[in-house]
C-alpha positions as CSV (number, residue, x, y, z in Angstrom):
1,X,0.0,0.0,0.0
2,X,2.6,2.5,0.9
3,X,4.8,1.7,-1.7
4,X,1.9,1.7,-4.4
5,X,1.4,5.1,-3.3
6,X,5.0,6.5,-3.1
7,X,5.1,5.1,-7.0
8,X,2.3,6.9,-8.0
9,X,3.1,10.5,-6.4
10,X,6.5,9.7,-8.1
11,X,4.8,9.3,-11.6
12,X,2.8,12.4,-10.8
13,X,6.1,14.3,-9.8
14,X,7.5,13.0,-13.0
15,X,4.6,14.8,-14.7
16,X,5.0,17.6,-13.2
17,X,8.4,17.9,-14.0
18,X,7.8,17.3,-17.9
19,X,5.0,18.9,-18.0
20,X,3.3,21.0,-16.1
21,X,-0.1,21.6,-18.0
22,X,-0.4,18.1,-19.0
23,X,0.6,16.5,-15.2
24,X,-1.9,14.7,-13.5
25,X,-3.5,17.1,-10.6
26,X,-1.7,16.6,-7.3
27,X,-4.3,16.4,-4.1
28,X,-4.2,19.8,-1.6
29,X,-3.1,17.1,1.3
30,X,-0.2,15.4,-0.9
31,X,0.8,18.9,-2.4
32,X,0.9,20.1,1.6
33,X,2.7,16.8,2.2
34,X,5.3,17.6,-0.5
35,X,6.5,20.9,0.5
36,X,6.8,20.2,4.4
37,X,8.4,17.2,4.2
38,X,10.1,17.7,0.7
39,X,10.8,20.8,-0.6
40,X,11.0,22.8,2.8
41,X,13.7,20.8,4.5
42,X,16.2,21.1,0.9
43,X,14.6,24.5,0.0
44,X,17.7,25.8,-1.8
45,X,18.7,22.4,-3.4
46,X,15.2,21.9,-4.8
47,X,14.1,25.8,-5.7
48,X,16.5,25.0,-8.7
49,X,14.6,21.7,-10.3
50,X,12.0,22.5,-12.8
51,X,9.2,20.2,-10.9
52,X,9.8,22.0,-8.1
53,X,9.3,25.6,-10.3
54,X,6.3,24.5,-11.5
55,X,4.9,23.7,-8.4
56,X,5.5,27.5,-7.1
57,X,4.3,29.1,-10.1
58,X,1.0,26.2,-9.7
59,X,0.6,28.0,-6.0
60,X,2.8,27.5,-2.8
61,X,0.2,26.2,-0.5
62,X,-1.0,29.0,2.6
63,X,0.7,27.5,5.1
64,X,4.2,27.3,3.8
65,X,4.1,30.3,1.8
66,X,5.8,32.9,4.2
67,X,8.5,30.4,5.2
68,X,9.0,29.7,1.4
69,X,9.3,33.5,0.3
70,X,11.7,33.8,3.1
71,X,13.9,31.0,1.4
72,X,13.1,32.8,-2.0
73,X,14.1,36.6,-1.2
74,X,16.5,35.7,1.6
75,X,17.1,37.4,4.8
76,X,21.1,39.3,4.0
77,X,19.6,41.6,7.0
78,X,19.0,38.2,9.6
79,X,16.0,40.9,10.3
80,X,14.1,39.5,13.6
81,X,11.2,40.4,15.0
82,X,13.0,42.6,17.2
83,X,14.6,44.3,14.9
84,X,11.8,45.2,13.0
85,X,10.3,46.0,15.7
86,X,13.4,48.6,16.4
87,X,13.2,49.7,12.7
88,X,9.4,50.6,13.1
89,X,10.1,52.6,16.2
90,X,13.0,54.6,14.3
91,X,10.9,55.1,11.0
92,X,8.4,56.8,13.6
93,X,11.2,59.3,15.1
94,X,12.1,60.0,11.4
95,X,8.7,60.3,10.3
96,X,5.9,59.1,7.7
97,X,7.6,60.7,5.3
98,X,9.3,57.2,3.6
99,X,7.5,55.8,0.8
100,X,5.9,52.7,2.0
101,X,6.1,52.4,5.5
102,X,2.6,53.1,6.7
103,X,2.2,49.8,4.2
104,X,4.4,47.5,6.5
105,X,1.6,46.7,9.5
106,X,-0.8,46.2,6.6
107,X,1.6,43.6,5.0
108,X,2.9,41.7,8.3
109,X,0.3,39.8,8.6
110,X,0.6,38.2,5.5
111,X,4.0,37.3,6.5
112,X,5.8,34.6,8.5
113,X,7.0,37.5,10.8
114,X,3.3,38.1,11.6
115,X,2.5,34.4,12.4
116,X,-0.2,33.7,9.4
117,X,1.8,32.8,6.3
């Protein structure tokens, strides 16, 4: 049974990777199953196979998306919650006048930072 079905998702990655219009449709739970367990763990290895690029531009599933943009843009900052926390308190000394910050708090929470990626 669990071998049966490790073939199969195999033949549907295969699919995906040669094809991604014509690939067989991958469940929500086994496309959820794929990036956790996956793609996730060897983000930067796997970013760079095609199956794995088709897969993103298919959707990166809700719950892994934040964690997986972080891997995509990168960090060069290592920015923490604290220190955004200390660059939102210096952007308010400076002033409003910075294109784009009163956007940040509406953008968080679509972030990993803001807990609902």
């Amino acid at each position: 049974e669990r071998g049966q079905r490790k073939r199969q998702q195999q033949q549907r990655v295969v699919g995906i990777e040669t094809n991604s219009i014509a690939a067989p449709e991958l469940s929500a739970e086994e496309l959820l199953r794929m990036w956790r367990e996956e793609i996730m763990p060897s983000f930067e290895d796997r970013i760079r196979m095609r199956w794995v690029q088709n897969l993103v531009h298919r959707g990166i599933p809700r719950v892994v998306r934040g964690p997986a943009w972080l891997q995509m843009i990168g960090n060069p900052e290592k920015l923490d919650e604290a220190k955004y926390q200390e660059m939102l308190i210096r952007c308010g000394l400076i002033g409003s006048s910075i294109p784009g910050v009163d956007e940040i708090p509406l953008d968080l929470p679509r972030t990993h930072f803001g807990g609902r990626g």
